[in-house]
Every structure is written in C-alpha cells, then in structure tokens.
C-alpha positions as CSV (number, residue, x, y, z in Angstrom):
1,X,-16.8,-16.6,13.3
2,X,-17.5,-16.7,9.7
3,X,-14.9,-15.6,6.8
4,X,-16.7,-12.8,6.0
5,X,-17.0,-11.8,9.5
6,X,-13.1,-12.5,10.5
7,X,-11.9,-9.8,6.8
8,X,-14.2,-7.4,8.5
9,X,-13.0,-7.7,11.8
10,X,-9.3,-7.6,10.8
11,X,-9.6,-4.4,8.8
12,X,-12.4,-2.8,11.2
13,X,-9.1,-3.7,13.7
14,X,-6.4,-2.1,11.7
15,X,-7.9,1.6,11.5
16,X,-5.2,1.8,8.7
17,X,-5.6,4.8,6.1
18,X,-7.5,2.0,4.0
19,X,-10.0,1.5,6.3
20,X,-11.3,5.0,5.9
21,X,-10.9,4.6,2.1
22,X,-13.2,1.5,2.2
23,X,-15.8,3.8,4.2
24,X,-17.0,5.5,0.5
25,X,-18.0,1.8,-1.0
26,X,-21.1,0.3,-1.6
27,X,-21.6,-3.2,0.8
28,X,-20.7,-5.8,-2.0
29,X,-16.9,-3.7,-2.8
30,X,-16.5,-2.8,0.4
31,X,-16.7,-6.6,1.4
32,X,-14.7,-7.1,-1.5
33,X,-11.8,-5.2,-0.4
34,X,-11.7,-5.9,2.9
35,X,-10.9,-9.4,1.4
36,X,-7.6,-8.4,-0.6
37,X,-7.0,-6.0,2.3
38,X,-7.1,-9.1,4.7
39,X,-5.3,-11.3,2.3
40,X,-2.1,-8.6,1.7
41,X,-2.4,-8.3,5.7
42,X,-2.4,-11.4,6.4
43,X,0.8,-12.2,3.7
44,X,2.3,-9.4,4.9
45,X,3.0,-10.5,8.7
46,X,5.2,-13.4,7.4
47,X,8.0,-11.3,7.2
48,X,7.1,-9.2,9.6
49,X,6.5,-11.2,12.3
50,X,9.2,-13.6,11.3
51,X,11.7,-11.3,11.4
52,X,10.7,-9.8,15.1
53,X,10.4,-13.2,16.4
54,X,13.5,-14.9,14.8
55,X,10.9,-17.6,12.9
56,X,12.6,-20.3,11.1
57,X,12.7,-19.0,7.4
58,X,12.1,-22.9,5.9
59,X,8.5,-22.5,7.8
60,X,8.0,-18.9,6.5
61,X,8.5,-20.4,3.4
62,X,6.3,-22.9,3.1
63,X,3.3,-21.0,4.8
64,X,3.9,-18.7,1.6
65,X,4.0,-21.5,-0.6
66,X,0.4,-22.5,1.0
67,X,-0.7,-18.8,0.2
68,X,0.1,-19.4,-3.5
69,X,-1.6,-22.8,-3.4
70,X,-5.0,-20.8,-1.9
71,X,-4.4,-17.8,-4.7
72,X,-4.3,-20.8,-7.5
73,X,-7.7,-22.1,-6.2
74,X,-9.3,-19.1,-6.4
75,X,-8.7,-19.3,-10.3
76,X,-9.6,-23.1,-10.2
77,X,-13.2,-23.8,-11.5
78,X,-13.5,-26.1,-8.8
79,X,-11.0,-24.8,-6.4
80,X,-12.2,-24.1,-3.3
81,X,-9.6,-22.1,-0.7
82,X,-9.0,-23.9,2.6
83,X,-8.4,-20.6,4.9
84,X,-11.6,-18.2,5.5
85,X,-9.6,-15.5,3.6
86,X,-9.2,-17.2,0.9
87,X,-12.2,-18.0,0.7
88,X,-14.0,-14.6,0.8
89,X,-10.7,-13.9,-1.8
90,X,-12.2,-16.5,-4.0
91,X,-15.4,-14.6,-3.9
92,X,-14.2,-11.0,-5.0
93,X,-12.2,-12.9,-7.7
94,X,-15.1,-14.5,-9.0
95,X,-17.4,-11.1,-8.5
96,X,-15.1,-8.6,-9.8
97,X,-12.1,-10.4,-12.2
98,X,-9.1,-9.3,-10.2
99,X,-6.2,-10.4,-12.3
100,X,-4.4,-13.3,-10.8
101,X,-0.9,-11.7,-11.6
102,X,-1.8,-9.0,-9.0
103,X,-2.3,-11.4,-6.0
104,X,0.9,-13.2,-7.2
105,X,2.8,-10.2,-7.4
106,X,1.8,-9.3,-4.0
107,X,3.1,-12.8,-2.6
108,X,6.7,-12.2,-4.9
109,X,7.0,-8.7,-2.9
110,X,6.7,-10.9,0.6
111,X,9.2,-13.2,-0.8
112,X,11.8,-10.6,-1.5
113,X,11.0,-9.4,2.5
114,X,11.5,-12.6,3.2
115,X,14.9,-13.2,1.1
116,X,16.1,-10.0,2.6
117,X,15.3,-6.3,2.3
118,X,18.3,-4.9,0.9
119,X,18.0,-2.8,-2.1
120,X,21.5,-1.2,-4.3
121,X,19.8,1.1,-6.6
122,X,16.9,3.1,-6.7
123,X,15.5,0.5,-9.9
124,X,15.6,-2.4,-7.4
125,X,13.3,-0.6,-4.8
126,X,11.2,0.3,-7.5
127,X,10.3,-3.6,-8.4
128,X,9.6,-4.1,-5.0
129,X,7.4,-1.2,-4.1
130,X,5.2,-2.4,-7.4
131,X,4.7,-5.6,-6.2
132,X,3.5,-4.5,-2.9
133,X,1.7,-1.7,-3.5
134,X,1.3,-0.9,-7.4
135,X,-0.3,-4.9,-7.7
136,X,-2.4,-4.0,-4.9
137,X,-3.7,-0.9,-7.0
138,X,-4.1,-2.8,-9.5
139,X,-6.3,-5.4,-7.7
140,X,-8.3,-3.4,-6.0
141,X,-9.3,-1.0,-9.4
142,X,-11.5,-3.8,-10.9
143,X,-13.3,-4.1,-7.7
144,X,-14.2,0.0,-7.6
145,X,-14.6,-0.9,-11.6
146,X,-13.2,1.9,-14.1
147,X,-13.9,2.6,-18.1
148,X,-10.4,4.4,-18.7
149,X,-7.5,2.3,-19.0
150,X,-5.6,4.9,-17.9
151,X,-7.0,4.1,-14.4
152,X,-4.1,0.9,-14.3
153,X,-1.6,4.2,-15.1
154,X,-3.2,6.0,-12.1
155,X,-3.7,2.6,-9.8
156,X,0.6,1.8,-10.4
157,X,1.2,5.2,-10.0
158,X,-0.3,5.6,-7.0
159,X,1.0,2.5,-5.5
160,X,4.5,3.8,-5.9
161,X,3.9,6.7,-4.1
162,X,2.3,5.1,-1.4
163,X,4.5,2.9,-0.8
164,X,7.2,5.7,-1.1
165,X,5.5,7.5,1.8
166,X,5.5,4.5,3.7
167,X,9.0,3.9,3.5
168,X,10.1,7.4,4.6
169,X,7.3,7.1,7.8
170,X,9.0,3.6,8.5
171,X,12.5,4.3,7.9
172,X,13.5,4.7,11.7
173,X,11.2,1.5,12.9
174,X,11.9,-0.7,9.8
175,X,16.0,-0.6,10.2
176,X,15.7,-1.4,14.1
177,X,13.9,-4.2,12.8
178,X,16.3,-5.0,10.5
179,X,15.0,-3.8,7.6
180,X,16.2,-1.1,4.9
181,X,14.8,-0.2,2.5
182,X,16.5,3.1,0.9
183,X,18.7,2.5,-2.2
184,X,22.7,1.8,-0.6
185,X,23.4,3.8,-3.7
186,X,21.7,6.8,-2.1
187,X,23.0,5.9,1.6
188,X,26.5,6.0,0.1
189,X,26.0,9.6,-1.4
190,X,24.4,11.2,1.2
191,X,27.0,9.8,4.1
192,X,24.4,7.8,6.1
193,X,24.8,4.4,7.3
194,X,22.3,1.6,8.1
195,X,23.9,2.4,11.5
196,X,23.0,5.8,11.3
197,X,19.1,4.6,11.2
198,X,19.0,2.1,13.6
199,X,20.4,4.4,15.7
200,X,18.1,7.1,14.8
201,X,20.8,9.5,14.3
202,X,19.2,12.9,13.0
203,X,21.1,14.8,11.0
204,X,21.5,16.9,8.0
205,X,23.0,14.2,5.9
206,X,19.9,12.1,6.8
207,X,17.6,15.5,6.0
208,X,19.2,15.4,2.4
209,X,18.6,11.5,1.9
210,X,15.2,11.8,3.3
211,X,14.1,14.5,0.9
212,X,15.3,12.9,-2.3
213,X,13.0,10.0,-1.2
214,X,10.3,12.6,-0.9
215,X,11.1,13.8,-4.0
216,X,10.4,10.5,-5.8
217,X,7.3,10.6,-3.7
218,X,5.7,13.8,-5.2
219,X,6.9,12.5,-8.5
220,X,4.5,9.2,-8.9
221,X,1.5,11.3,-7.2
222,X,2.1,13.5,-9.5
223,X,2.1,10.8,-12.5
224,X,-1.1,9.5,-11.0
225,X,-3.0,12.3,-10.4
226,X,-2.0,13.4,-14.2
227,X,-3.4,9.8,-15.2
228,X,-6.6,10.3,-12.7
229,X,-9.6,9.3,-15.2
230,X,-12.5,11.8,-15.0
231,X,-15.0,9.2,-16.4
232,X,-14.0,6.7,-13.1
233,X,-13.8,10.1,-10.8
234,X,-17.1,8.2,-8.8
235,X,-15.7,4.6,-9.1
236,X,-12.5,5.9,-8.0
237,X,-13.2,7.9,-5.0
238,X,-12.0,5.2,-2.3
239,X,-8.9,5.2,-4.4
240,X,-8.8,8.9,-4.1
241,X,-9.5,8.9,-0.9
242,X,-6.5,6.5,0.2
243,X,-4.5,9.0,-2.0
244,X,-5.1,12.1,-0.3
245,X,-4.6,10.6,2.9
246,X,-1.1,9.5,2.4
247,X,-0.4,12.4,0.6
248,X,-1.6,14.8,4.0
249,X,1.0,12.0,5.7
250,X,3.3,12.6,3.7
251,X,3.2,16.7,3.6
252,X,3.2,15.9,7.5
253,X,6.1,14.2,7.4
254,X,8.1,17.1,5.5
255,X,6.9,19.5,8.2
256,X,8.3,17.6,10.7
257,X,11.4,17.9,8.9
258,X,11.3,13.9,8.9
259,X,11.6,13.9,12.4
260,X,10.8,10.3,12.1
261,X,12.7,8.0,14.9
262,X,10.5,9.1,17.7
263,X,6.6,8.6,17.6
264,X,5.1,7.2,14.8
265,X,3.3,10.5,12.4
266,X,0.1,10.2,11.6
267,X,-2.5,12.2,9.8
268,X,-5.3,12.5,12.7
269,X,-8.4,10.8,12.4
270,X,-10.9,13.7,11.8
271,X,-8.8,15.2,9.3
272,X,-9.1,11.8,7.4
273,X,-12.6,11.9,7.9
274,X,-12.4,15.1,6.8
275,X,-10.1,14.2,3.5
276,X,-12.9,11.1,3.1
277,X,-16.1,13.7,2.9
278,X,-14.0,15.8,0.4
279,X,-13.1,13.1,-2.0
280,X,-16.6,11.9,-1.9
281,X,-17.5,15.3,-2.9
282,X,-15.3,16.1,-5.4
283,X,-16.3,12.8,-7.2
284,X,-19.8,14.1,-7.5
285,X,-18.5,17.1,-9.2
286,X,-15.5,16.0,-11.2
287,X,-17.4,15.7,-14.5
288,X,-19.0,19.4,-14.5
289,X,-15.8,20.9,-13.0
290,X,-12.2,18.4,-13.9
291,X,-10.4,21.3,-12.4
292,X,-11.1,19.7,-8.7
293,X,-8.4,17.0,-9.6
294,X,-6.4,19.4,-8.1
295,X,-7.7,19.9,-4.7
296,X,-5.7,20.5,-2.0
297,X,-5.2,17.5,0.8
C-alpha cells in the first residue's frame, strides 16, 4: 500500500465529522488534509491506546520523540520522513506552508495526555485544547488557503470549541478510561467527583457542571463565527463545514440534557450530509449576502 493510499484509507476508515468536511475540497487539499488528519490520528492513539492497554510510558515516549524527529524532516531541505505519513506530511508542508509550530503544538498536547490529563483551572484546559485542536486549525487553514488574517482568529477559535464539544461528548468514556478533563476547580463547585463520572452518576449537580462547559462552548463558536472572513467564505467552507457539524453535536447534546454515559451521541450521517450541502452553498453566496454567516446548523 502506498503513503498516499494508507492517509486515505485511515480517514476514509474513521467516518469522523472531518471526513465529511474533507468531502468539499479539491483532490490536491483534500490529500492534503487527509495527511495532517492521519498524522494527528496517528499521534493521537499514543495516549490513547497506551492508557487502555497499560503501555510502558518510557516506549510511549520515545515513539513521540520519533514523531518529532519525522515533523523536523519535513522542514529539512533534505529531510526525508521515514513513516508513509510523514511522508505524505512532508508533501502538504512543502505544497501549502503549514507552520511547523502547529504540528509541534499538536505533539506538546499528546505529551500532556501522556504526562497525565489532569487539569485545576479552567486556564490550564484551555492550553491544552489549543494545542490539540486550535494548532490543528491553524494547520489545516493554509491548506484551504485564506486572504484575511482574521481566518487564524476564526481557525483558534474554532478549535476551542471543538474541542470543548468533544470533551462534554467524552466526559463519561474519557474518565472510565482514566481520563478528566473538566477543570477540578469546577468539579469542586458544582459537588461532582471524578467518581461521580466514572461511575456515570447522572445528576443535577453534574447537569450544572455540564452546562457551564457548554457555556464556554457557545462562547468560542461564537468568537469564531464573529471572526468568519467573508473574503475566505469559499476557501473556508470544509472549515465551516466541520464547524456546523459539531455545533448540531453539540445542540444535540444539550437536548439530551447531556445524557452522556450511555451510547455515544452523534449527529446522523444524512444530516451531516445535509450540514455539508449547506455550507457548500452558503459559501457560494456569502459575498452577495454576509448575512448567511448566521445560518442555522
């Protein structure tokens, strides 16, 4: 299997909300992002995996170490990445200038998974949802390309949010696992204990918590869409796109009264489809009419 056919296949695989984003790209970004979506997959399962499989954290730690070693040879002039990801990573770094401070941000946010997801105050979540999400953003704007500069606003903006719905989706799954990520600070005031959500212990306590983590959610899609460029609107639209979706998740989530420790919620496929053919749409009439920023998910 070739590199560019084992990105494909791993994000083809996935079915994730990005997937459907990538759909709206031309070939050439499309490829392109399927290879900093494989990458940030790929980075990603360290601590995942090692976690859920008890993996000895000195080998997690040097695999990441390898992963920096591949993202400096992508900025070599004659580096030349060893694994097929990096390899096709190479290639969108040399096609489209993703800044190499992204990609290492992303590999600091596995790190701190790695070190141990624990988080005081709401500032401490914060850092790490930018280097997981907000970096990624920020990566994957120069391959959609953009004229604004407030397109980096809207792409860290986004990222937060995103990352702030998936935190609220996960918050049941993620603390079996081991993993928490909501503020202690905000545990503490609401009554709730990292018991309380391993357990899956519903309850209006947890109801409160849950919707001040919302809260923060509407905020940064809020700042994004507020920092949306309407010269970029066509550029943009797999952006959008990824933005709608997880903002539909997220509305779907408040419905359920974040009813979260039981099946996984999900926005259903046709309705992303649906989202997908919107955005697209929209895009194409953003300059004449900036008022369809606003459109409903």
């Amino acid at each position: 299997m070739s590199a560019a056919q084992l990105v494909s296949r791993l994000t083809r695989r996935s079915r994730s909300n990005f997937y459907y984003s990538f759909l709206t790209l031309p070939r050439a970004r499309r490829d392109a992002l399927y290879a900093v979506y494989a990458f940030c997959r790929t980075v990603d399962d360290l601590a995942d995996l090692g976690q859920e499989r008890g993996a000895d954290p000195a080998a997690l730690g040097a695999e990441l170490r390898g992963w920096r070693r591949e993202v400096a040879r992508c900025y070599e002039p004659a580096g030349a990445p060893e694994h097929p990801i990096g390899q096709r990573l190479a290639a969108a770094v040399r096609a489209y200038g993703i800044p190499r401070e992204a990609l290492e941000a992303i590999l600091d946010g596995v790190e701190m998974d790695l070190e141990g997801t624990r988080y005081e105050r709401i500032e401490d979540l914060y850092a790490y949802c930018y280097r997981v999400a907000s970096a990624v953003g920020l990566a994957a704007i120069e391959i959609f390309g953009y004229t604004d500069s407030r397109a980096r606003d809207y792409a860290v903006n986004l990222g937060l949010a995103l990352q702030f719905t998936n935190v609220l989706r996960d918050v049941g799954s993620d603390a079996r696992a081991g993993r928490v990520y909501l503020p202690r600070a905000d545990l503490h005031a609401f009554g709730v204990t990292e018991e309380d959500l391993r357990a899956g212990r519903y309850s209006p306590a947890f109801v409160g918590l849950m919707e001040r983590q919302a809260g923060r959610a509407h905020h940064f899609y809020r700042r994004a869409w507020a920092a949306f460029p309407a010269a970029d609107a066509r550029s943009l639209v797999a952006a959008e796109v990824m933005g709608r979706i997880y903002f539909a998740l997220l509305r779907e989530i408040e419905t359920r009264r974040f009813r979260v420790f039981g099946a996984r919620i999900t926005v259903p496929t046709r309705r992303k489809a649906a989202i997908a053919v919107r955005c697209w749409a929209a895009s194409r009439l953003f300059a004449r009419s900036p008022t369809v920023a606003g459109m409903s998910a």
